[in-house]
N, C-alpha and C positions, 0 to 999 in steps of 0.2 A: 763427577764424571762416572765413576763405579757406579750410583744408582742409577741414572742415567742409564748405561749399559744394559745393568739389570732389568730395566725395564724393558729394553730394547727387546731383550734375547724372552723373556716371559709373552709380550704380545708374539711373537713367531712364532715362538714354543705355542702355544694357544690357535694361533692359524693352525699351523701343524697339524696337531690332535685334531681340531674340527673337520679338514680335510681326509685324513686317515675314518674319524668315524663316520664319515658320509660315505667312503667308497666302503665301510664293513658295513653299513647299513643296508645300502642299495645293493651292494656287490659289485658294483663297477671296478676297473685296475686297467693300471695302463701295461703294456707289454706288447713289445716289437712293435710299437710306433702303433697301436689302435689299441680303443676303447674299448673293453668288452662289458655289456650292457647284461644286467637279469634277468633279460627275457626270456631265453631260454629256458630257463625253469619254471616261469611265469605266464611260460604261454602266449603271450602279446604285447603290448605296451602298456607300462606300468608311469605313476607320478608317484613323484618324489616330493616330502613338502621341505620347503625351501626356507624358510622361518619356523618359528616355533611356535604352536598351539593352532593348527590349520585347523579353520570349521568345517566341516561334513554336513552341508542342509539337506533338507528333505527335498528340496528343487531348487533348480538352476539359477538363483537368487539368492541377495541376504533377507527376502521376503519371506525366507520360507526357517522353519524352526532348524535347529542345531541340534544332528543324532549321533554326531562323534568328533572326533578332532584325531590330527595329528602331529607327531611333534618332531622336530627338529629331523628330517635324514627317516621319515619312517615312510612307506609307501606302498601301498596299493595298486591292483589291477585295474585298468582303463576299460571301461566295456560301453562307453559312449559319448555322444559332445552333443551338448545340445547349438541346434544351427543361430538361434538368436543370440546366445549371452555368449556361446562362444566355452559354457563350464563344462567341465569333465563332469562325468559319470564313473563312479570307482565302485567296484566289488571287491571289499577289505574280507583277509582272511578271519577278524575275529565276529563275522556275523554281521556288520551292517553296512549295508548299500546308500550313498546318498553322491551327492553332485558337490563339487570345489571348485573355486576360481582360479582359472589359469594363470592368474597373477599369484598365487599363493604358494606352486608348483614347478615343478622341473618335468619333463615328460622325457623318457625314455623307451626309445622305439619307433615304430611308424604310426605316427598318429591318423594316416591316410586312410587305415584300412578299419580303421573304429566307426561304427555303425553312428547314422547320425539322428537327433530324435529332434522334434520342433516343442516347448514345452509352454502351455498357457501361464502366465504369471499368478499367485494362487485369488481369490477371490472369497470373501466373507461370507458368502451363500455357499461353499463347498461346507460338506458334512465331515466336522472334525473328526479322525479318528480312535480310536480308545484308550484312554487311559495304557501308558505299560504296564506289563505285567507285574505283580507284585515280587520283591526280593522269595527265590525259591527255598523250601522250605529244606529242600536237597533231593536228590536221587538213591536208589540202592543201585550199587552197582556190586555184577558179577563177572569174570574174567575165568575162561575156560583154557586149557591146554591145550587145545585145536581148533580149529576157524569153522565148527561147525556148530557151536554151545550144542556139545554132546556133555553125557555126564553130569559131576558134580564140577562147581568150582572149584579155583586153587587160590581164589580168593575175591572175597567178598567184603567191602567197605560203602560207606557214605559219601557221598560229593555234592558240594554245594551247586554244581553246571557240568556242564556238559563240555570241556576247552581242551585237549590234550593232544598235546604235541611229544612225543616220545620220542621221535627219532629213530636212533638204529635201539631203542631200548625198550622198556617193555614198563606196565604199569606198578610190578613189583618184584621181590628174587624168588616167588612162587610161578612167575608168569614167567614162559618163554619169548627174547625178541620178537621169534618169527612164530607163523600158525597161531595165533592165537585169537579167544573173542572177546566177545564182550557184551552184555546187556546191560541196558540202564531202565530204570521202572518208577514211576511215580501217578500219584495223582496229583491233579493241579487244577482250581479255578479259576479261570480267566474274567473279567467284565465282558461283556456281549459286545461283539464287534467283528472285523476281518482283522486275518494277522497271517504275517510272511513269514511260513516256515521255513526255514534255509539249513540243511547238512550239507559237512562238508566234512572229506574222509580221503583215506588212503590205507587201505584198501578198498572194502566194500561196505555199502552201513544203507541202513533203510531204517524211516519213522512209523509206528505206530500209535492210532489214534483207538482208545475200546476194542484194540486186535483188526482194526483195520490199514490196511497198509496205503501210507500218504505220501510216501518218497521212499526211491525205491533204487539205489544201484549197487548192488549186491556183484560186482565184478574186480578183480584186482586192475590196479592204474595209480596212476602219481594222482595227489590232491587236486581237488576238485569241490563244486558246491551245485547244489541242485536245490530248487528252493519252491514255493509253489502258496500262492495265497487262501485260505479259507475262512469261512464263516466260522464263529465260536461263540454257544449262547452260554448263557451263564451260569452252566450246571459242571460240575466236577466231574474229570471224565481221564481216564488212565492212557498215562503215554509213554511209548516202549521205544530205544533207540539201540538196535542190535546192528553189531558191528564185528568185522572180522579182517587181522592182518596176513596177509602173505609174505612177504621177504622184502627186506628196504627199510624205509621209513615208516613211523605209523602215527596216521592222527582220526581224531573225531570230533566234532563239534556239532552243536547244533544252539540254533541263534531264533529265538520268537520275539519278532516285531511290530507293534501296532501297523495296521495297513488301510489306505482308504478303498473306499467301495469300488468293486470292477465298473469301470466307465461304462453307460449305458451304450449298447452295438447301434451303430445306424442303421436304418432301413434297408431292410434287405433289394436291393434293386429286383426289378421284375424282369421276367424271362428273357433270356437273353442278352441283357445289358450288362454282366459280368465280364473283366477283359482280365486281362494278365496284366498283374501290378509290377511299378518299376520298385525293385527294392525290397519287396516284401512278396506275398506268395495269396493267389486264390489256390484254394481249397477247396475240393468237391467229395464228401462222403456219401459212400453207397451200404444199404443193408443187405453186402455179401460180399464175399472175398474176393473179388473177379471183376470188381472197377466194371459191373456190367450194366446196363439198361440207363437211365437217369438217376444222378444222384440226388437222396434222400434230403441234402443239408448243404449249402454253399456259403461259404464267409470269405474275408478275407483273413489273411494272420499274419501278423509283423516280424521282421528281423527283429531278434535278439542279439546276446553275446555269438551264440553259434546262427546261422543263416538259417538253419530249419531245428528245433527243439522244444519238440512236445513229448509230454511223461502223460497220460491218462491214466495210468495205476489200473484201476480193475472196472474202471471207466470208462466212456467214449467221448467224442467229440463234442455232440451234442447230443439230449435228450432224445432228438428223432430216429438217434442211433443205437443202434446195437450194441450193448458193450460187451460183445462174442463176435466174432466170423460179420467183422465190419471190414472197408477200403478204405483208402481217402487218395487222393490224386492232388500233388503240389505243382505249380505252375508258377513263374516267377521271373523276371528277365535283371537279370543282375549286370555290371559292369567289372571286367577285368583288366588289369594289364597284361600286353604280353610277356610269355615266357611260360613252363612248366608247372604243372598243378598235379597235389595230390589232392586226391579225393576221399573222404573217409565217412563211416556211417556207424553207427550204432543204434542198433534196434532189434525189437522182439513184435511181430514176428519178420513178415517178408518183406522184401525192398528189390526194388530199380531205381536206377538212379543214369538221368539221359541229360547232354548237354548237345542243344540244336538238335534235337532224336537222333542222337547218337549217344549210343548204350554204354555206360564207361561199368555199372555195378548191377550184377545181375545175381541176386540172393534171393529167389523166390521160392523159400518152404518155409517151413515150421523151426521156431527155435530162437534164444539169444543169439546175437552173431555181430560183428564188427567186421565185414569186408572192405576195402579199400581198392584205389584204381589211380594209376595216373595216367593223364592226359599230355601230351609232349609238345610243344609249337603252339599254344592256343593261343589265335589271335587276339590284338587289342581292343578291347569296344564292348558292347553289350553283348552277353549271349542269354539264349532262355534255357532255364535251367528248370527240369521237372522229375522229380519224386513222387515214387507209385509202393505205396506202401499197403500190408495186409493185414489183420491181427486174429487170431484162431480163437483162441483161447486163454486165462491167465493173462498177466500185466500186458500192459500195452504202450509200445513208447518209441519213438525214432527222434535221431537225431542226424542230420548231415553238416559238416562242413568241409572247406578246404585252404589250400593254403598253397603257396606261391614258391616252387623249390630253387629256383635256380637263381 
């Protein structure tokens, strides 16, 4: 009877702890009769994997190769569902993006408002991607006493990657928590191919490519990831990842992932057969600040994680464009629920931002800027929503989204 017992009270005891590590994992807890869910710090709706050893494929299938896993209670960002298979789309904090089965997960949040993608099943005539990159030979890293790498460092060491999460602490007892930077420096050869550069930071952190700047957000804010595909031939070529904390928390990472080819664009429609997409955005670039005469360049451009988010760096849209004292004009007719919305932007340089031409963000000069707007009673249903963006001079980048307050 006494074993018996003991075994009794060791499987609860075992429920117990599993229970307790699932709500430290997630962050979830119950208190005063509701659920408090992670989002909040995560921005949206997050999956939880629900078993142990969950796959990460590279597409919406077990068709497609395995770029990560997760294990028992660990969880990631939702940033899409594909409409066939019904799999999440996750953007994991340590660098790699891929799709999981819903049966594999717990979802936490509104899954409602996660953008939705249709994705082809893969096919033996797609062009395999590249080889990963080889184990890194490491980094020099330096850490300055102010958020500006002014001066000498206060200290300088080797790091095999780029992954640190420091918290409210600092990366040694020569570095201060707060104000502080950071470079990292290497050469590195890749195999010839596309690869998905992806930083992700808290403060502010931008990549260099040969001194050329490939991502780029150099502003204080909670963590975040920006990520951006490129060509790489097969020449050794130096890359800089500076970085700097303000007050809070502080992290940096950066993540290089084999990537396949940018999908060939469809045929450009002829004159005048462009309409306003549901869900996504027509695009009109002109070569001059002032959205004036006919534009230069017309595509269309998909929702993302945010509804509108393009980075060009010191780039433009397209080749026909100007990458100085360019426009571009977003058009887009989205679906809301009713109730209150803020509206928010960030971008360099100028912005409007009008829902049914009615002007909610009016930021039209020169400069970084993140202005915001809400909107009070907006009805239920489709509205068109259009972005008029400018860019002078130096980087080039907008981003809009919004969110449902009440």
């Amino acid at each position: 009877m006494t074993r018996h017992k003991t075994s009794y009270f060791m499987r609860a005891w075992g429920i117990l702890a599993a229970s307790l590590m699932l709500m430290l994992v997630t962050g979830t807890g119950v208190h005063a009769g509701f659920t408090e869910a992670p989002i909040a710090q995560s921005g949206g709706t997050i999956a939880v994997a629900k078993v142990d050893a969950v796959n990460i494929r590279s597409g919406p299938s077990t068709g497609y190769p395995v770029v990560g896993s997760l294990a028992y209670g660990q969880s990631c960002p939702v940033i899409g569902r594909d409409t066939i298979s019904g799999w999440w789309l996750l953007q994991c904090p340590n660098g790699f993006t891929g799709w999981v089965s819903p049966d594999l997960v717990n979802i936490i949040g509104d899954p409602n408002g996660v953008p939705l993608y249709t994705v082809a099943g893969p096919t033996p005539s797609q062009p395999q991607p590249p080889s990963p990159p080889p184990p890194p030979s490491g980094w020099s890293a330096s850490y300055f006493a102010n958020r500006d790498l002014q001066g000498s460092p206060v200290l300088a060491q080797a790091v095999q990657d780029i992954n640190f999460n420091w918290g409210y602490g600092s990366p040694g007892p020569n570095v201060p928590p707060d104000y502080f930077s950071a470079r990292y420096q290497r050469s590195m050869t890749l195999s010839p191919g596309y690869y998905e550069f992806t930083l992700g930071m808290d403060d502010g952190a931008r990549l260099l490519i040969d001194g050329q700047v490939v991502l780029n957000d150099w502003r204080t804010g909670s963590f975040r990831q920006i990520s951006v595909a490129r060509y790489v031939d097969g020449n050794s070529h130096t890359y800089a990842v500076e970085y700097f904390e303000d007050t809070g928390q502080a992290a940096v990472q950066l993540s290089i992932q084999p990537s396949a080819p940018p999908q060939p664009q469809p045929p450009q429609p002829s004159a005048g057969a462009w309409t306003v997409p549901q869900n996504q955005w027509l695009a009109q670039s002109y070569n001059n600040t002032d959205l004036a005469g006919g534009p230069s360049y017309t595509q269309y451009v998909g929702r993302g994680a945010y509804p509108l988010d393009l980075d060009w760096g010191y780039g433009s849209p397209a080749p026909e464009i100007n990458a100085d004292y360019f426009s571009t004009k977003f058009e887009g007719v989205f679906y809301f629920d009713a109730g209150n919305y803020q509206f928010n932007t960030r971008v360099d340089d100028g912005v409007r931002v009008y829902i049914d031409n009615i002007l909610l963000i009016d930021a039209w000069y020169d400069g970084y800027k993140e202005p915001s707007n809400t909107f009070r009673q907006l009805g239920g249903g489709n509205h068109t929503m259009r972005v008029e963006f400018y860019e002078r001079t130096g980087t080039a980048f907008v981003r809009v989204w919004w969110s449902r307050t009440n």
